[in-house]
C-alpha positions in Angstrom: 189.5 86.3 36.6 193.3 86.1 35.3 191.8 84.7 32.1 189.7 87.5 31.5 192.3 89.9 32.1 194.3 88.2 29.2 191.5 88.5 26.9 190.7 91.9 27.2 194.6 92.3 26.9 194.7 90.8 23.4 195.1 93.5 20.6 191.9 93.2 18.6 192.7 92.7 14.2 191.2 95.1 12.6 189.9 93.6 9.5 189.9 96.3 7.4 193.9 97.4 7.8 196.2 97.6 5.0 192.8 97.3 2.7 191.9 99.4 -0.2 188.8 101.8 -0.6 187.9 99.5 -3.3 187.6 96.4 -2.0 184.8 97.5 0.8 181.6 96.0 -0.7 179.8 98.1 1.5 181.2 101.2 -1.1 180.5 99.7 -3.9 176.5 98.5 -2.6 176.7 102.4 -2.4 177.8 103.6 -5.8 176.6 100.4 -7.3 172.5 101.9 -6.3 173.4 105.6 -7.1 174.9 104.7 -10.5 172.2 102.8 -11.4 169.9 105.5 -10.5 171.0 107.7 -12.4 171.4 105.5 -16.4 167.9 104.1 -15.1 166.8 108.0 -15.2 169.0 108.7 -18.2 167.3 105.9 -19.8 163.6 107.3 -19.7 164.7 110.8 -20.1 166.0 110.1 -23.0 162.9 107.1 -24.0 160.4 109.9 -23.0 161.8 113.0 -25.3 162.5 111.0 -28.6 158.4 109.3 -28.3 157.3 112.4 -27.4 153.8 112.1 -29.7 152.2 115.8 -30.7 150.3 118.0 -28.1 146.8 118.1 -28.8 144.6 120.9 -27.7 141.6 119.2 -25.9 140.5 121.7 -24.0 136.9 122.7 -24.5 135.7 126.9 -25.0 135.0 128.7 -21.7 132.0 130.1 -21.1 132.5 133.5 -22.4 134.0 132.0 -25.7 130.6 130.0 -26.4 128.5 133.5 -25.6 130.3 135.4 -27.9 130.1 132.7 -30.4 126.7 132.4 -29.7 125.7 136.1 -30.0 127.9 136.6 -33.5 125.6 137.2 -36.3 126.3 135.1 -39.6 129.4 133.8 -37.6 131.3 137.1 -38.0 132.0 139.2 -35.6 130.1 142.4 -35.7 132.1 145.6 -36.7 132.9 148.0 -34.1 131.8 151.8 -34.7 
């Protein structure tokens, strides 16, 4: 029992006194993944806007549009009175 005593008597070392922000590799696992996150995002904005190719308008008439197409004489639309 006196043994134990002592042990629990012993100051404990902290291992991270007297050491600098940056030299915690736990920090820089941190930053190291955010920074990298953000120039991997950088990187395809900027990959995505310069080969951009051309919006094409695929979409096909509505219903309404093929009526009226349908019911113009010649093509043209009829005059109004």
């Amino acid at each position: 029992m006196n043994q134990a005593l002592r042990f629990q008597e012993r100051p404990m070392k902290n291992r991270t006194a007297g050491r600098g922000w940056w030299r915690e590799p736990m920090m820089w696992v941190v930053v190291g993944g955010l920074g990298f996150g953000v120039v991997a995002a950088s990187t395809m904005a900027v990959i995505s806007i310069r080969g951009a190719d051309e919006v094409i308008d695929t979409r096909e008439p509505t219903a309404m549009q093929s009526r009226n197409h349908a019911a113009t004489p010649g093509g043209v639309p009829a005059a109004k009175p």
